[in-house]
Backbone bond lengths (Angstrom), bond angles and torsions (degrees), N, CA, C in turn:
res aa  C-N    CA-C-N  psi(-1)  N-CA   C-N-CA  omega(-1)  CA-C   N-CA-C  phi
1 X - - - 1.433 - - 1.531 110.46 -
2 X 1.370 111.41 -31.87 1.755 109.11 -165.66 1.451 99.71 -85.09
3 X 1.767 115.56 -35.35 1.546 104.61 171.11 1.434 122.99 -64.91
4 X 1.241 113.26 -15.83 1.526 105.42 -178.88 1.126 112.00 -84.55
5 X 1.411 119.16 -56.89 1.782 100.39 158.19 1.218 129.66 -54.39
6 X 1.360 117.08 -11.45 1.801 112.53 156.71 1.812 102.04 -59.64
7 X 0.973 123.51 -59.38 1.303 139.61 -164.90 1.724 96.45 -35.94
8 X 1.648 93.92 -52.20 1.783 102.08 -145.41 1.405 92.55 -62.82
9 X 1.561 101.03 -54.33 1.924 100.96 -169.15 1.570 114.79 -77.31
10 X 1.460 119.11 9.71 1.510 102.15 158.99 1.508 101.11 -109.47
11 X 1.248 129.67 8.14 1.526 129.52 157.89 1.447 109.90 -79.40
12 X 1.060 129.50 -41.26 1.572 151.03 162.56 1.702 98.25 -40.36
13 X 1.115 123.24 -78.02 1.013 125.19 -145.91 1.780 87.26 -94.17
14 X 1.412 143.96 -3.73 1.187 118.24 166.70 1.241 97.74 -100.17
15 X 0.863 144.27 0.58 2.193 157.74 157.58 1.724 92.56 -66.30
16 X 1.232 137.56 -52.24 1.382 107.70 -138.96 1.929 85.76 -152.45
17 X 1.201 108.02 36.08 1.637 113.43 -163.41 1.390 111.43 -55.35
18 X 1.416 125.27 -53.88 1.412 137.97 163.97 1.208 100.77 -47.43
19 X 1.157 133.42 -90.06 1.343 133.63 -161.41 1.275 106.93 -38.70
20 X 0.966 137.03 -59.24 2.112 137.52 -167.97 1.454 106.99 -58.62
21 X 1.409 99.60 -47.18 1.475 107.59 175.97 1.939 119.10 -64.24
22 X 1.147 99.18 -21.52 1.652 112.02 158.48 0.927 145.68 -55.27
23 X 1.820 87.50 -75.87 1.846 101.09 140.60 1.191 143.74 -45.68
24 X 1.556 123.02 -38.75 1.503 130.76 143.53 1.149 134.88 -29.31
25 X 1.497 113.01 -47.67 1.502 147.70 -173.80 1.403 80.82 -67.27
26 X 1.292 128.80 -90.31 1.758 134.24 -121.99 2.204 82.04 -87.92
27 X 1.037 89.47 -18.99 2.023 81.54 -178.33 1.391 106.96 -88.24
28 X 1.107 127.33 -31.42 1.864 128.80 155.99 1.799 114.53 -46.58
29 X 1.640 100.38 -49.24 1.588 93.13 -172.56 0.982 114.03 -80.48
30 X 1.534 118.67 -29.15 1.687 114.87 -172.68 1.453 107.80 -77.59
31 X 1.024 115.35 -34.45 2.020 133.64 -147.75 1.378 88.00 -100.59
32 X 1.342 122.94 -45.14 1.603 124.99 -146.98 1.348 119.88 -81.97
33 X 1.395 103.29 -50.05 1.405 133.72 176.72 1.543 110.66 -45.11
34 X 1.919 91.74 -77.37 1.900 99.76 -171.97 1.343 106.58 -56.53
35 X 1.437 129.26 -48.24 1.506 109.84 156.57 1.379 137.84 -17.31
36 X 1.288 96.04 -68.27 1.881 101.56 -172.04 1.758 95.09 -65.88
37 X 1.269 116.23 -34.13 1.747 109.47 -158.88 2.102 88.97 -83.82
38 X 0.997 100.71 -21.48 1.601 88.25 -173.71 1.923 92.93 -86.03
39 X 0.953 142.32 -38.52 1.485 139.81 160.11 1.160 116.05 -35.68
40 X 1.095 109.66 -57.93 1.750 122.53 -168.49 1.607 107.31 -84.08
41 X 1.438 121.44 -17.37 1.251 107.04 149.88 1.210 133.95 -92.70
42 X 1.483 118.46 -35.80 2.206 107.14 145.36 1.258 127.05 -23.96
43 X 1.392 93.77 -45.64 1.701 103.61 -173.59 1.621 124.53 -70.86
44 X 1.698 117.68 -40.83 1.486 131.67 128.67 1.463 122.99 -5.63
45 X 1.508 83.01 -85.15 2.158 98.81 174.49 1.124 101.38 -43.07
46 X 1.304 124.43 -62.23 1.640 121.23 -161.41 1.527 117.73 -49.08
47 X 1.671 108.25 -45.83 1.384 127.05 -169.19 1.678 90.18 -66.25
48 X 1.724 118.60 -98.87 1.476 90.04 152.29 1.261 144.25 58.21
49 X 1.311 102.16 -115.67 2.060 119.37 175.52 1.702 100.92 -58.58
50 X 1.438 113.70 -52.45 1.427 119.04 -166.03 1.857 101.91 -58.86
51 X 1.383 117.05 -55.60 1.295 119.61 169.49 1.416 133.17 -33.40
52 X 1.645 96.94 -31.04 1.374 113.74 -174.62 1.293 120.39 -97.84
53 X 1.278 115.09 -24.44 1.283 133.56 168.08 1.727 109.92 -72.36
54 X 1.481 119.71 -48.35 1.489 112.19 153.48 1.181 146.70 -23.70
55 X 1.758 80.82 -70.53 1.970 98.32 163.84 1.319 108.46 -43.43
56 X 1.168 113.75 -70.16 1.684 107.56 -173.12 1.261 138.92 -72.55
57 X 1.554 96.28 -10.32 1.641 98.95 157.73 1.275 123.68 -79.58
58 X 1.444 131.23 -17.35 1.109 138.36 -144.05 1.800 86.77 -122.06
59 X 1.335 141.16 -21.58 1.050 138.78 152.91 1.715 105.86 -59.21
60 X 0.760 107.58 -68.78 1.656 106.10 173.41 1.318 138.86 -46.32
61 X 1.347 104.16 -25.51 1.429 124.51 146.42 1.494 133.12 -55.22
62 X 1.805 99.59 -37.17 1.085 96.37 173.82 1.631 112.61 -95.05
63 X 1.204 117.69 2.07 1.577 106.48 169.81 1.204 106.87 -89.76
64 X 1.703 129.74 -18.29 1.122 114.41 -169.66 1.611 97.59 -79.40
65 X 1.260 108.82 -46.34 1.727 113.85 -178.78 1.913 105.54 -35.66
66 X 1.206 91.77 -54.70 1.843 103.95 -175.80 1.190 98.41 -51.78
67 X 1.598 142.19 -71.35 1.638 118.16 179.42 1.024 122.94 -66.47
68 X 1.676 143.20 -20.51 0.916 130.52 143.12 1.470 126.73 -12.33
69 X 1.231 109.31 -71.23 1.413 128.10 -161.09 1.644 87.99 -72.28
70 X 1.704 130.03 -54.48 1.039 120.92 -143.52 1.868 89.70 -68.81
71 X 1.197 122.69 -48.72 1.556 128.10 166.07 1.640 120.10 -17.29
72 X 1.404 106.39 -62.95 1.188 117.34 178.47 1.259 109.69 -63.08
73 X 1.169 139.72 -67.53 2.117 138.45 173.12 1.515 91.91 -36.49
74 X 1.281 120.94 -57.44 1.774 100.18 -174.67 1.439 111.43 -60.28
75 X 1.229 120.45 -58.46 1.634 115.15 175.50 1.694 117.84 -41.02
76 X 1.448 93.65 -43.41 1.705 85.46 177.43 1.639 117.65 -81.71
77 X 1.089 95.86 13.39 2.119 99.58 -174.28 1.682 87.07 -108.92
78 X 1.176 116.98 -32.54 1.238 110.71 179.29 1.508 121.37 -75.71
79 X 0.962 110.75 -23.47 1.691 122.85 -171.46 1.457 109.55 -92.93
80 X 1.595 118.40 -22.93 1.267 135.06 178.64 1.234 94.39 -60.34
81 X 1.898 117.88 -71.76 1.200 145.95 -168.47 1.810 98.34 -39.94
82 X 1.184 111.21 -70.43 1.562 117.74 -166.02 1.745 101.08 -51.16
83 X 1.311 117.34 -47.14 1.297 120.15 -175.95 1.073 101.75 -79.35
84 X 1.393 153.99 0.44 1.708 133.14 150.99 1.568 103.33 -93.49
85 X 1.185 118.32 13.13 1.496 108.30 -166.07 1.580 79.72 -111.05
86 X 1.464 124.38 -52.36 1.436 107.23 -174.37 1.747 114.26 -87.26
87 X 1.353 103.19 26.35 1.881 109.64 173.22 1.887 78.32 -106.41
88 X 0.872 121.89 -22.76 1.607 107.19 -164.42 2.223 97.96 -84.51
89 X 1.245 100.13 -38.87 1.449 89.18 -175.39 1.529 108.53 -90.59
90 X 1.108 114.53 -12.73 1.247 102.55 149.09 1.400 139.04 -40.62
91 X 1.549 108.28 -71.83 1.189 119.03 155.58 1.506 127.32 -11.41
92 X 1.584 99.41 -52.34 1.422 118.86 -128.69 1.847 69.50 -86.22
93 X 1.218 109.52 -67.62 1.303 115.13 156.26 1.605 130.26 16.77
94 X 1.090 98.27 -79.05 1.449 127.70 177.38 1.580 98.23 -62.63
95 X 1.386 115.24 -83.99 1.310 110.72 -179.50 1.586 120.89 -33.45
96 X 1.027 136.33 -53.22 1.594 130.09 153.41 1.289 116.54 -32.07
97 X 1.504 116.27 -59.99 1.605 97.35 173.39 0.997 130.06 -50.33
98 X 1.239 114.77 -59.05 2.291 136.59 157.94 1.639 86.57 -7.68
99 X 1.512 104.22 -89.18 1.500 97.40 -164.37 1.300 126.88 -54.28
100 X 0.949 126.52 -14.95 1.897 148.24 -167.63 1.343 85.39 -79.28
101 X 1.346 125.57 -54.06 1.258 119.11 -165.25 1.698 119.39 -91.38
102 X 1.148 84.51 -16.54 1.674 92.35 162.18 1.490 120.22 -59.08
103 X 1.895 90.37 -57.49 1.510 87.70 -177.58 1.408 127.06 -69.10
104 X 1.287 97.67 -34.29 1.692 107.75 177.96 1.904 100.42 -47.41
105 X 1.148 130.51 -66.38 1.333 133.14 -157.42 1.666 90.06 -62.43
106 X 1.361 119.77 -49.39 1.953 108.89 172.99 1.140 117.30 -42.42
107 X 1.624 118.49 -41.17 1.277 101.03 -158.85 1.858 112.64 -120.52
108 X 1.096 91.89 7.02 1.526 104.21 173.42 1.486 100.22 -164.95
109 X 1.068 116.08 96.92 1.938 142.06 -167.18 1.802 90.57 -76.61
110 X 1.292 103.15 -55.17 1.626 106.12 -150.39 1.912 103.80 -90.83
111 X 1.135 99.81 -2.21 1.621 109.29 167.01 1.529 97.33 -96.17
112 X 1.438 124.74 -66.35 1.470 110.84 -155.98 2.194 94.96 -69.86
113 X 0.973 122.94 14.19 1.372 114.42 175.50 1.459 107.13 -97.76
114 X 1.527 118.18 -46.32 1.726 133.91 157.96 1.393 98.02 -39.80
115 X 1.304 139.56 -76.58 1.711 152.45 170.98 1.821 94.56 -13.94
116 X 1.237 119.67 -74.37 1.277 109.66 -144.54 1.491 96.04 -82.89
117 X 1.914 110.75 -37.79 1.617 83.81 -172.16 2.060 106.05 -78.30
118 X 0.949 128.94 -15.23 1.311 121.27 168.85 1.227 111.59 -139.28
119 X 1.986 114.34 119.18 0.857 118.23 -161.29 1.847 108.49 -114.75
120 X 1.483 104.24 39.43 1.603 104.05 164.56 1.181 127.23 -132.23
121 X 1.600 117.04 143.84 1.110 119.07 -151.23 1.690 143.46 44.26
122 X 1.537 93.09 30.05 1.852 98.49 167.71 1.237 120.10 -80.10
123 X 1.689 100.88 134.39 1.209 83.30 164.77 1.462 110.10 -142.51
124 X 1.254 120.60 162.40 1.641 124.75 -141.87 1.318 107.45 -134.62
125 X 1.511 118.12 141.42 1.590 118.92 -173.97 0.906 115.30 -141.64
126 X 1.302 139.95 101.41 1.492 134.75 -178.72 1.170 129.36 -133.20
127 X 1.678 108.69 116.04 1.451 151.02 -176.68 1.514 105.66 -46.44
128 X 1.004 112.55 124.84 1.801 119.72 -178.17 1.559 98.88 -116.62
């Protein structure tokens, strides 16, 4: 079956060889052409829109990145801040005890000496 239609279209084309090849010719340039040029300009547009859509995503990216970042330096100025504020009452902390314990040993020697070597359930009263 496939040789006989081999047969037909090289009988065809040695019957009418110029001519097909004509017709071929003028149906490639007319048909062929605006095709490929109407493809290849979709294909343009496409590249194009996508490019443009990049740009501006990728601008937006970078503003979002920029508060990002600017967010984070405030959080960390803030967290700095809170942590010297609670290194400061700490301190402050401590120093109250210092004196607490100063006074305690002035004014009751033989309690704040009970206090340090056993430190449960004392309890302390002092008369002004």
């Amino acid at each position: 079956m496939l040789w006989a239609s081999h047969l037909a279209i090289k009988g065809l084309i040695d019957f009418m060889g110029d001519e097909i090849i004509g017709m071929i010719a003028v149906a490639l340039i007319f048909g062929g052409i605006p095709i490929t040029a109407m493809l290849t300009y979709h294909q343009r547009k496409l590249a194009e829109i996508k490019a443009r859509i990049s740009n501006t995503g990728s601008e937006e990216v970078r503003q979002e990145l920029k508060a990002i970042r600017e967010e984070v330096a405030q959080l960390r100025d803030t967290s700095t801040k809170f942590d010297m504020s609670f290194d400061a009452a700490i301190t402050r902390l401590e120093q109250r005890m210092d004196k607490n314990d100063e006074i305690l040993h002035q004014v009751a020697p033989q309690t704040y000496q009970r206090m340090t070597e056993n430190t449960e359930d004392v309890t302390v009263q002092v008369r002004r």
